[in-house]
C-alpha positions as CSV (number, residue, x, y, z in Angstrom):
1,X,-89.3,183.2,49.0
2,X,-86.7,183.5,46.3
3,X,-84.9,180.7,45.6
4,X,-81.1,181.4,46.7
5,X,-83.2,181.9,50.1
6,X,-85.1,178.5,49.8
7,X,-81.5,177.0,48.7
8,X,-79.8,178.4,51.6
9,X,-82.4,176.9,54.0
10,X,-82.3,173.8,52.5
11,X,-79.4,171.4,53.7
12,X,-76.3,170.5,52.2
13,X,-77.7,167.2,51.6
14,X,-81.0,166.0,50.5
15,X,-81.7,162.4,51.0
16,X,-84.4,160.1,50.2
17,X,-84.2,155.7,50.9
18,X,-83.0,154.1,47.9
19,X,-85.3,150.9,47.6
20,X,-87.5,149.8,50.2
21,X,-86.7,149.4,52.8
22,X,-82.8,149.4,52.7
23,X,-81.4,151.9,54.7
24,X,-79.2,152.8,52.3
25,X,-79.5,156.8,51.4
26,X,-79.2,157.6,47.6
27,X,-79.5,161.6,46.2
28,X,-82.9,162.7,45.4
29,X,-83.7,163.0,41.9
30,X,-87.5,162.9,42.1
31,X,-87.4,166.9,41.0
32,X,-85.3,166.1,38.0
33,X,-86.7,165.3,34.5
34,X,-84.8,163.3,31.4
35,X,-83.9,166.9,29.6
36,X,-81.8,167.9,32.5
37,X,-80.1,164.6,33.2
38,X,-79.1,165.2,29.7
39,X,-77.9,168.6,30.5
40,X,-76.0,167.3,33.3
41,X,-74.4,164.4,31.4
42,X,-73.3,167.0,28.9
43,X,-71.8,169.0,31.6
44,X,-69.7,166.5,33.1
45,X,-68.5,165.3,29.9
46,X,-67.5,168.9,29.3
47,X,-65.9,169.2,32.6
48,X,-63.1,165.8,32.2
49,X,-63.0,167.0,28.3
50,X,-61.2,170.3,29.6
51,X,-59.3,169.0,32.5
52,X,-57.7,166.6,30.8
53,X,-56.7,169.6,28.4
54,X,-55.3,171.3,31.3
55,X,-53.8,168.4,33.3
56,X,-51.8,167.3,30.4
57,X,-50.4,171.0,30.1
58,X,-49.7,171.2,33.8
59,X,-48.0,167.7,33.6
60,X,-45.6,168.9,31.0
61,X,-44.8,172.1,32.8
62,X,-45.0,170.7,36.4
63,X,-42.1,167.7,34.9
64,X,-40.3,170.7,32.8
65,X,-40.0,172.8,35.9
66,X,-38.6,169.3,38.0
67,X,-36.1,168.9,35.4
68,X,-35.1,172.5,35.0
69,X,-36.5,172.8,31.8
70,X,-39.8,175.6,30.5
71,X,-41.7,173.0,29.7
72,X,-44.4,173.9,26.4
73,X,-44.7,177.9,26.5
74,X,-45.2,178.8,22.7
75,X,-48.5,177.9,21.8
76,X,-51.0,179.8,23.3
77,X,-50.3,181.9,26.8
78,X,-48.5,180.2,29.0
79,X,-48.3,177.1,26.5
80,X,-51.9,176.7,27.0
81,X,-52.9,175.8,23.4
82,X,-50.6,172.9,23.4
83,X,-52.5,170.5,24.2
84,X,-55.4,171.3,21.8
85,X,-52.5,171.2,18.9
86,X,-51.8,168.0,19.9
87,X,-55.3,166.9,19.4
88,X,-55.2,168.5,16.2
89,X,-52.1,166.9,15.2
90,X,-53.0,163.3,16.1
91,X,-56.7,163.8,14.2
92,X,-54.9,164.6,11.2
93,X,-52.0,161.9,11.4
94,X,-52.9,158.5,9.0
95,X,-54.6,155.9,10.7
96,X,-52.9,152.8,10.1
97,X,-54.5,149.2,10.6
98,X,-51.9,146.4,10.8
99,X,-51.9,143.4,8.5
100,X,-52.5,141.0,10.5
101,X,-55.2,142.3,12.6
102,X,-58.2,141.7,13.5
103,X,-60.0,144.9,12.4
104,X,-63.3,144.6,14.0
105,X,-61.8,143.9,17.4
106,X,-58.7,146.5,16.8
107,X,-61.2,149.5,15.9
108,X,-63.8,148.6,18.7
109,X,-60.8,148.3,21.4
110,X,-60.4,152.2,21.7
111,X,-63.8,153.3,22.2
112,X,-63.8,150.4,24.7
113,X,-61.2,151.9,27.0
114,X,-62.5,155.5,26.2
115,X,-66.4,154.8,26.7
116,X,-65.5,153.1,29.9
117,X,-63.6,155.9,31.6
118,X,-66.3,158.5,31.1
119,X,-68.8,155.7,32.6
120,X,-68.1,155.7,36.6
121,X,-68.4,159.5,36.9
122,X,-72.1,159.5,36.5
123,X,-72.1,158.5,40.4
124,X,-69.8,160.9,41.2
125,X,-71.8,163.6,43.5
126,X,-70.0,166.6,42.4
127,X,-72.2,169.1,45.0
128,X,-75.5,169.1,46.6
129,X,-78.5,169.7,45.8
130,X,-78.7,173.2,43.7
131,X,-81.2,174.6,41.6
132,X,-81.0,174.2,37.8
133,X,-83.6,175.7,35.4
134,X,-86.3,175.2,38.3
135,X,-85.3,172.4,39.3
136,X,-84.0,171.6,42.5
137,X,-81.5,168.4,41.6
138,X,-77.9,167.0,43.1
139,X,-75.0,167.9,41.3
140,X,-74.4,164.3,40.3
141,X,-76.3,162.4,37.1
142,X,-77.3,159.5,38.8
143,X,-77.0,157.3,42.3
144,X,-77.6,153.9,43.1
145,X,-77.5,151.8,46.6
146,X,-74.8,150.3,45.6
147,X,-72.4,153.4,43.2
148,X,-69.4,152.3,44.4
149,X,-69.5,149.0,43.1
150,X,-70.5,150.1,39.9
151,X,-66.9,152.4,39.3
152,X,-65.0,148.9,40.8
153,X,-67.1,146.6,37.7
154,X,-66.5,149.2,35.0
155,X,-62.6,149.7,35.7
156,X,-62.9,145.7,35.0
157,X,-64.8,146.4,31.7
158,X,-62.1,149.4,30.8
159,X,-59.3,146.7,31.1
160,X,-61.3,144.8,28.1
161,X,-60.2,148.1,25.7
162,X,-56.3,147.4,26.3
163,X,-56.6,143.7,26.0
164,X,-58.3,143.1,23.1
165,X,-56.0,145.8,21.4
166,X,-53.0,143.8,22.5
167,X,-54.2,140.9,21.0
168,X,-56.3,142.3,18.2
169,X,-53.0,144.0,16.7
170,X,-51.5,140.6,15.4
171,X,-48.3,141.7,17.0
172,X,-45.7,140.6,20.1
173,X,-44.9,143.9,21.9
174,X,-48.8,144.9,21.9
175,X,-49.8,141.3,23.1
176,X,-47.1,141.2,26.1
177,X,-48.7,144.5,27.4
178,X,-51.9,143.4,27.2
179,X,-51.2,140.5,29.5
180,X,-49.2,142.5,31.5
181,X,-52.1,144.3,31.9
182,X,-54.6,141.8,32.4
183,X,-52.5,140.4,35.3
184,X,-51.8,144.2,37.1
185,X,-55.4,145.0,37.0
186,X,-56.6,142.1,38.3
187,X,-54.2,141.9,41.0
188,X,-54.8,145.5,41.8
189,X,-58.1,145.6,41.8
190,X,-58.1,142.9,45.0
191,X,-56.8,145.3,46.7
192,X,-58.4,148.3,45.9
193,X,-61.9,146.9,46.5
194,X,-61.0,145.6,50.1
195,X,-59.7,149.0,50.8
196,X,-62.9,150.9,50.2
197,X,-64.3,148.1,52.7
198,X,-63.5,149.7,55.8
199,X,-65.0,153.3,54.2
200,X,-68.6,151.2,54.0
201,X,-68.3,150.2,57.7
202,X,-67.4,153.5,58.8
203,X,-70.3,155.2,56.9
204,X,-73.1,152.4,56.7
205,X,-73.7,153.0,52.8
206,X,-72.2,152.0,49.4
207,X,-73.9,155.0,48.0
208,X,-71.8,157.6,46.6
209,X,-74.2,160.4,48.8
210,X,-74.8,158.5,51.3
211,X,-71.2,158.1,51.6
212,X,-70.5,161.8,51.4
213,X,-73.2,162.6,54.1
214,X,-71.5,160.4,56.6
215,X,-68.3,162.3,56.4
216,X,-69.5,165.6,57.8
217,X,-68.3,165.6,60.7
218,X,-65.2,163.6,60.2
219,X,-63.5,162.7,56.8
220,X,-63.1,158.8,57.0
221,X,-58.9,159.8,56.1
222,X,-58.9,159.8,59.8
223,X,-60.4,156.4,61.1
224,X,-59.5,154.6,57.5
225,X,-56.2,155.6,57.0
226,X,-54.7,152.6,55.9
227,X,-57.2,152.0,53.6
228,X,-56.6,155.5,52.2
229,X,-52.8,154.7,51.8
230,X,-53.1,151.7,50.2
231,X,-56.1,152.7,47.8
232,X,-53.7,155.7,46.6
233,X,-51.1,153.0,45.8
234,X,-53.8,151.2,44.0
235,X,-55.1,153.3,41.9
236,X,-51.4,154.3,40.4
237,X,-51.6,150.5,39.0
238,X,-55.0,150.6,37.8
239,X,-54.4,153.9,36.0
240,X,-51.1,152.3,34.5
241,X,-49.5,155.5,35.3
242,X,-45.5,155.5,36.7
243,X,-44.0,153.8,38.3
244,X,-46.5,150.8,37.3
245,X,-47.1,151.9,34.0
246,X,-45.8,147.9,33.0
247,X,-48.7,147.8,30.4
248,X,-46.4,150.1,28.0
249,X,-43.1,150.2,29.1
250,X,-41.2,151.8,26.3
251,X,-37.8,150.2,27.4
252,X,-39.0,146.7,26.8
253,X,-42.2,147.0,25.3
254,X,-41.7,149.5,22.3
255,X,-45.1,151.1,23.7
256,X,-46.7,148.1,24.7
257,X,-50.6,147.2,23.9
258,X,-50.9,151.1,21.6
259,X,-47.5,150.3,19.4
260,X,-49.7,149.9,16.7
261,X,-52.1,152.2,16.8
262,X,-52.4,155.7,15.5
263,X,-54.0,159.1,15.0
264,X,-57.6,159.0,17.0
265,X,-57.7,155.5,17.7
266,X,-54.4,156.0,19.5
267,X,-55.5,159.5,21.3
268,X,-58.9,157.5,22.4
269,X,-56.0,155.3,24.6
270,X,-54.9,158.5,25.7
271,X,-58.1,160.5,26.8
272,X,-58.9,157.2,28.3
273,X,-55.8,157.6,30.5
274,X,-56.7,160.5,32.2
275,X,-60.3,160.1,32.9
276,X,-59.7,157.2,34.4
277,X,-56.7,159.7,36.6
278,X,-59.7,161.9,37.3
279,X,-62.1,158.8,38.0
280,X,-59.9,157.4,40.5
281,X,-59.0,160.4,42.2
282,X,-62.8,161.6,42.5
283,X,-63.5,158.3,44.2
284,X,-60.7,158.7,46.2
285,X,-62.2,161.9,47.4
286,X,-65.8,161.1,48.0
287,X,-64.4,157.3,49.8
288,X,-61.9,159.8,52.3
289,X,-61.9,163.3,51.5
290,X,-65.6,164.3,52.2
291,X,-66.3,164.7,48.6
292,X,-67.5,168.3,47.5
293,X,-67.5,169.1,51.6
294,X,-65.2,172.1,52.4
295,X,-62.4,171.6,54.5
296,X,-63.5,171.7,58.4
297,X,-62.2,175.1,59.3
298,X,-63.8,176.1,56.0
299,X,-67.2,174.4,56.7
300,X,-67.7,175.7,60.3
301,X,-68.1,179.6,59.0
302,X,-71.6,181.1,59.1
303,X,-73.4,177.7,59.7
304,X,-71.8,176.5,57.0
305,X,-72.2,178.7,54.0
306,X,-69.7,177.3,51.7
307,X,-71.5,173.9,51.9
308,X,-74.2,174.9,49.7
309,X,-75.0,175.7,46.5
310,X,-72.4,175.8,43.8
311,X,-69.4,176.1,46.2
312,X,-69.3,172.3,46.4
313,X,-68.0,172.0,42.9
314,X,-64.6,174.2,44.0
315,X,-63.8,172.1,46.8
316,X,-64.3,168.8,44.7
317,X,-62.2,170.1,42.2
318,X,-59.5,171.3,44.4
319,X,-59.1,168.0,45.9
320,X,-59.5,166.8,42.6
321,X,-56.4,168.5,41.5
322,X,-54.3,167.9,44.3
323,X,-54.3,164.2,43.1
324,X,-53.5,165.0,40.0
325,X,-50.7,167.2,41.2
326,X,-49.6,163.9,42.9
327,X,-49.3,161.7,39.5
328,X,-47.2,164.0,38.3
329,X,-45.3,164.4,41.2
330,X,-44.5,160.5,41.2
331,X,-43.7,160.5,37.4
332,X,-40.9,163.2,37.7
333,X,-39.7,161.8,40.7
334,X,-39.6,157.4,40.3
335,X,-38.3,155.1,37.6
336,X,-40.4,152.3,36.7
337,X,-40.4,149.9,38.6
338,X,-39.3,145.7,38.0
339,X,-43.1,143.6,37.1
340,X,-42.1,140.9,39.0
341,X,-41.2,143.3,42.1
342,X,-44.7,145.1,41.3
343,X,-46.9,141.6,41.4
344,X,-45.0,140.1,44.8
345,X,-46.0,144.0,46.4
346,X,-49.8,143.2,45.2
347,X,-50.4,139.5,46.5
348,X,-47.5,139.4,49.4
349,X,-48.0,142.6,51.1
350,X,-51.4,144.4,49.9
351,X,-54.1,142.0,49.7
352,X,-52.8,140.3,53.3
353,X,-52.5,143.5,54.9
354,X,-55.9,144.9,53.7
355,X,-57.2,141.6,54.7
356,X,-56.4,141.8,58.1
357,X,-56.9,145.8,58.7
358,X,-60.5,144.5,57.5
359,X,-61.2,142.4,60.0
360,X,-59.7,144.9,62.6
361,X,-62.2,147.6,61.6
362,X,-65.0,145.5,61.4
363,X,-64.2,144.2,65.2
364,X,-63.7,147.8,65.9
365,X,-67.4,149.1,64.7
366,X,-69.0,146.2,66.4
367,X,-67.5,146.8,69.3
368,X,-68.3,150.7,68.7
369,X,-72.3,150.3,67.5
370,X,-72.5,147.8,70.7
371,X,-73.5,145.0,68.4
372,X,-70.7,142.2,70.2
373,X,-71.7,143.6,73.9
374,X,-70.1,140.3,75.9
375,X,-70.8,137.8,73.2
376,X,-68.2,135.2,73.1
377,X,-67.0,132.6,70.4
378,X,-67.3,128.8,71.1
379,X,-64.0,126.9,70.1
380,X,-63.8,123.4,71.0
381,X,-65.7,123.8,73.8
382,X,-64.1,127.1,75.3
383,X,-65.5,130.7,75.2
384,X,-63.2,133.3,73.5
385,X,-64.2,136.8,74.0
386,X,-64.3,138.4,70.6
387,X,-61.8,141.3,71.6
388,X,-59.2,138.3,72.5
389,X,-59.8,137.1,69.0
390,X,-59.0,140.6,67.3
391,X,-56.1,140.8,69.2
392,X,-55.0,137.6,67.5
393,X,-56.0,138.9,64.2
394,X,-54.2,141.5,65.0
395,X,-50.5,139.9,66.2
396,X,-51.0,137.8,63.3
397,X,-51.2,140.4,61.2
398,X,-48.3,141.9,62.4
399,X,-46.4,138.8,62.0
400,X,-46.9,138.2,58.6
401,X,-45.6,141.7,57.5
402,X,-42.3,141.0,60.1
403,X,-41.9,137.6,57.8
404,X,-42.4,139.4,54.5
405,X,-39.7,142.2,55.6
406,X,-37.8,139.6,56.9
407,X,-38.0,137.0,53.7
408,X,-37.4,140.3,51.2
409,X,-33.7,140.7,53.5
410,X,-33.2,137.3,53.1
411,X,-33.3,137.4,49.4
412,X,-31.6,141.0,49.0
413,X,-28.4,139.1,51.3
414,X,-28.3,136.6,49.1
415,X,-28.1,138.4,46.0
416,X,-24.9,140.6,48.1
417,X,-22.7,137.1,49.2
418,X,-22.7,136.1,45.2
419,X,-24.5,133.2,45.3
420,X,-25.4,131.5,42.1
421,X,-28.6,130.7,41.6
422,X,-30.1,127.6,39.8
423,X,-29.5,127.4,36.2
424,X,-32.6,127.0,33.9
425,X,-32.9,125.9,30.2
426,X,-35.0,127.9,28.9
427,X,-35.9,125.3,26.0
428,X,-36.6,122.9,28.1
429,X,-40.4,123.0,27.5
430,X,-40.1,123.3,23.9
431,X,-41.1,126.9,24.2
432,X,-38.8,129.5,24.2
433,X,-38.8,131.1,28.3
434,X,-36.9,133.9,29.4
435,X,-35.1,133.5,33.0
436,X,-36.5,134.9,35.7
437,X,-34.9,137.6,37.6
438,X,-31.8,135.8,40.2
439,X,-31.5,132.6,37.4
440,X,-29.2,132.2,34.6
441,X,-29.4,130.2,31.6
442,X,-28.1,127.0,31.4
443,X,-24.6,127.0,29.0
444,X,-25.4,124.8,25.6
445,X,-23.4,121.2,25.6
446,X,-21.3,121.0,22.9
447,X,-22.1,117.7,20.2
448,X,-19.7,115.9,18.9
449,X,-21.6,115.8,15.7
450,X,-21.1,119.4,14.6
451,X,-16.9,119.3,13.6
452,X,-14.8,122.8,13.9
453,X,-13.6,124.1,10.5
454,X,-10.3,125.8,11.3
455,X,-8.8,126.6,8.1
456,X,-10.2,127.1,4.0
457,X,-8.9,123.9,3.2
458,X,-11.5,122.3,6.1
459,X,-14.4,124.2,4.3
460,X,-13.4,123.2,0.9
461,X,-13.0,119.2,1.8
């Protein structure tokens, strides 16, 4: 048998039990030696190398063509070349180091953030199981039982890149972003990681494959579509693209944590950027989207054809792409938005939402996989059925969103009727504070000590 007939009677997916005795499905690599996880590592670095070519051309022209503008068409056809002439232009640039900073700490802090981005999409299953050189391996370097987990811990390692180049520059602005950032990230990271919850009780597995595998019948976009929604607003702020980009707001920030870098060190920042984009969005399309699946009317033709082979690669990548098409889209289409308003959105709305659709979906699979059957809770003495108490869960829920809508009114009448708000002093710590957005400073009293010189012969005594 040749081997494009033993590939096509192979299945799309080719598990094996990750540990002992888990239960949790990981890809098989037991047919795959070092040399070609090398090969494959090569690959995929080649593969995000020349997207983010190509996504940062299509960003220009997708925003040129929004603003009525051609967007880069001279370099290259189509403008294509662009983008490389950047590259070339920032490698040749002077690399500056500031003064005052901590060198060590300021040249290690981009090949933090760029390291890091690369990092998380070794777990990314880009296909299934093909055959390469003789080898029948998944299109994906490696798998764990618990992949997802490991792209949540290294976004919270990439964050280490921008802060320590905030604070390793031995300037303001670059210091500001870098707690700015420090603050979204954490914040937005909360929520992100309780959104991909309901995803591992729909599909039993916090495997990347196993994942994958559980979505081919039905994407979890369907069942987990409020996770979906808010982990698309999530991963806007953890990729510190508009409207969050906070970390480097040029209106307030002069560039933020990268003012003072330059040349490679400064486009290390930038790859970073958008690998992380592509990182976030190939998550986003294994946890929802089936991963490299074809769409169902797609899938269904000739037992599923296009699920084999190389073909996975084109669907991932198309999905891939539409998510990029939707960065852009909110770029040209939002203005940055106010931090304060972006933090209250994080801990007021996100995380307590999430929270409760949590809970919902887990009461929802119990009750599904049989495992609460007529079980009932004991509460001082009283049995509570468990679907009575997910129906609370559920009003309350409910409830606390009507307050936060109701409070966020409140405040916006408030604002309309002119009412003053309290005066601060912003001094009043012995360290210089800014108001907050609503409060005013508080007007200097005037001392008696410092006289008024009205006239030359005042000044000359």
């Amino acid at each position: 048998m040749s081997a494009l007939h033993a590939l096509a009677a192979l299945p799309a997916y080719v598990p094996m039990i990750g540990g002992s005795g888990t239960g949790n499905p990981t890809a098989d690599f037991s047919d795959t030696p070092w040399w070609l996880s090398l090969a494959k590592a090569l690959l995929i670095f080649v593969y995000l190398l020349v997207s983010t070519l190509l996504v940062i051309w299509f960003e220009r022209r997708v925003i040129g063509r929004m603003q009525q503008r051609p967007g880069p068409n001279r370099t290259g056809p189509f403008g294509l070349l662009q983008t490389l002439a950047d590259g070339v232009k920032l490698a040749l640039k002077e690399d500056l180091t500031p003064k005052n900073a901590d060198k060590i700490v300021f040249m290690a802090a981009p090949a933090i953030a760029g390291a890091a981005a690369f990092v998380s999409f070794a777990i990314m299953p880009l296909g299934p199981s093909v055959w390469m050189f003789g080898h029948l391996t998944p299109l994906q370097l490696t798998d764990l039982p618990v992949a997802v987990l490991l792209v949540l811990a290294v976004a919270g390692v990439g964050v280490y890149g921008i802060v320590l180049a905030g604070w390793s520059s031995g300037s303001t602005y670059p210091l500001l972003g870098g707690l700015r950032s420090t603050a979204q990230v954490i914040s937005y990271e909360i929520a992100m990681g309780l959104s991909l919850v309901a995803v591992f009780l729909y599909s039993g597995s916090m495997s990347t494959s196993g994942i994958v595998a559980a979505q081919k019948s039905l994407w979890h976009i369907v069942p987990a579509f409020l996770s979906f929604f808010i982990y698309v607003i999530t991963m806007v702020g953890e990729t510190n693209r508009l409207p969050f980009d906070l970390a480097e707001g040029e209106g307030e920030l002069t560039g933020g944590f990268h003012t003072e870098y330059s040349s490679l060190k400064f486009a290390m920042f930038f790859l970073g950027e958008y690998v992380n984009m592509f990182t976030v969005a190939a998550l986003a399309t294994t946890m929802f989207l089936g991963g490299w699946q074809a769409p169902p009317g797609i899938s269904a033709i000739n037992d599923g054809m296009f699920n084999h082979g190389w073909w996975g690669i084109l669907w991932f990548t198309i999905k891939l792409w539409i998510f990029m098409f939707f960065f852009v889209w909110l770029r040209g289409s939002l203005p940055r938005t106010r931090y304060d308003q972006f933090m209250r959105f994080g801990w007021k709305f996100l995380i307590p939402v999430t929270l409760g659709w949590v809970v919902l979906v887990a009461f929802i699979r119990g009750a599904n996989n049989g495992w609460l059957g007529d079980a009932k809770l004991h509460i001082l003495g009283r049995e509570i059925p468990y679907s009575t108490l997910a129906l609370i869960v559920v009003v309350a829920a409910t409830a606390l969103l009507a307050t936060w809508i109701w409070e966020g009114k409140q405040e916006a009448k408030a604002a309309e009727s002119g009412i003053r708000p309290d005066e601060v002093d912003p001094y009043a710590g012995g360290f210089p504070v800014p108001p907050l957005p609503g409060q005013r400073l508080r007007e200097p009293a005037a001392t008696a000590a410092t006289p008024t010189l009205t006239s030359k012969e005042d000044q000359h005594g």
